[in-house]
C-alpha positions in Angstrom: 131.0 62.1 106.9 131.4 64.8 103.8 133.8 67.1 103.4 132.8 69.1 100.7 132.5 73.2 101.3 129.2 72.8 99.3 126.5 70.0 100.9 125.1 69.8 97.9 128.0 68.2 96.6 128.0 65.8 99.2 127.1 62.4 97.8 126.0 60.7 101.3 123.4 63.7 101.4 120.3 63.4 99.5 119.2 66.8 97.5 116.6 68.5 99.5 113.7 69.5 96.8 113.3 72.7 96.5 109.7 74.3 95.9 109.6 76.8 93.2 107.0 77.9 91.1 107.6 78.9 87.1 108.8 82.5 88.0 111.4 81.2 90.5 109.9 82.2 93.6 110.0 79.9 96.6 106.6 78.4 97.4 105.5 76.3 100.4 103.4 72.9 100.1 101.0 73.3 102.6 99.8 77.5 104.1 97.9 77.3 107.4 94.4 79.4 107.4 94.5 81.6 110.2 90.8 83.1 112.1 90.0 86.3 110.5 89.2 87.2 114.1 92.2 86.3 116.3 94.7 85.7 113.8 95.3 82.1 115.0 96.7 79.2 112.8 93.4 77.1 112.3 94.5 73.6 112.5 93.5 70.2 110.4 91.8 69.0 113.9 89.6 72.0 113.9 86.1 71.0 112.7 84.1 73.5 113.7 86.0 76.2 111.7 84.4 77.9 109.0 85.7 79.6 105.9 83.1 82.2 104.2 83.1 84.3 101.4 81.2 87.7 100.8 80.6 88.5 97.5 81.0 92.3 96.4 78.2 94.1 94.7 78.2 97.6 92.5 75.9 100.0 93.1 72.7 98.5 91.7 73.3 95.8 94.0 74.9 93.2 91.3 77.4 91.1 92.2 80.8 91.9 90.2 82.4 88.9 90.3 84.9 89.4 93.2 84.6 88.7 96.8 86.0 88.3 100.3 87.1 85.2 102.0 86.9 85.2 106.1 88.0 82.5 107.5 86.6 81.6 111.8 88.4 79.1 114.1 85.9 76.8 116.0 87.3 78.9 119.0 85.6 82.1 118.1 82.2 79.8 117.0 82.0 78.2 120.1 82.2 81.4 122.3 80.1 83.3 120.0 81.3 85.6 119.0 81.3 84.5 115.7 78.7 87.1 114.2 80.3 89.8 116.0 83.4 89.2 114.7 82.5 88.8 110.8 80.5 92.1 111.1 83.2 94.3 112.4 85.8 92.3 109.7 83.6 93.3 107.4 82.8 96.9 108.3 86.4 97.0 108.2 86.8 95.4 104.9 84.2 97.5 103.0 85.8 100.7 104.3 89.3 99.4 102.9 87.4 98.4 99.3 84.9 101.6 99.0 81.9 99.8 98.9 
């Protein structure tokens, strides 16, 4: 048992690592995709999931370098709804960037 105000302190206790990146912020070691679609947390058991990207063009139709990452569960695949849903994330997308 420790008795320290500080657990850190405590020698019985191992230090818990902390995750920070060169700035100092706190950063996590693993970040769950969610579905673009139903904002669900796509999980490592999900094989049918999908993650796509959709590259932006200018106005001569050349691509510019940037893009647009979607990301489907195998939920939203296997009732199909997976077209449906990329077109109106899209749609919405392209209104957001002006394109």
């Amino acid at each position: 048992m420790c008795f320290f105000d500080d657990l850190q302190q405590c020698p019985s206790i191992p230090p818990v690592p902390i995750m920070q990146n060169e700035v100092g912020d706190m950063v996590d070691l693993y970040v769950p995709r969610k579905c673009s679609a139903t904002n669900r947390i796509i999980t490592a058991k999900d094989h049918a999931s999908v993650q796509i990207n959709i590259g932006h063009v200018d106005a001569n139709g050349l691509y510019n370098g940037s893009f647009t990452t979607f990301a489907l569960s195998g939920f939203v695949r296997a009732q199909g709804d997976a077209d449906g849903s990329l077109d109106r994330l899209w749609q919405q997308k392209r209104a957001e960037i002006k394109q």
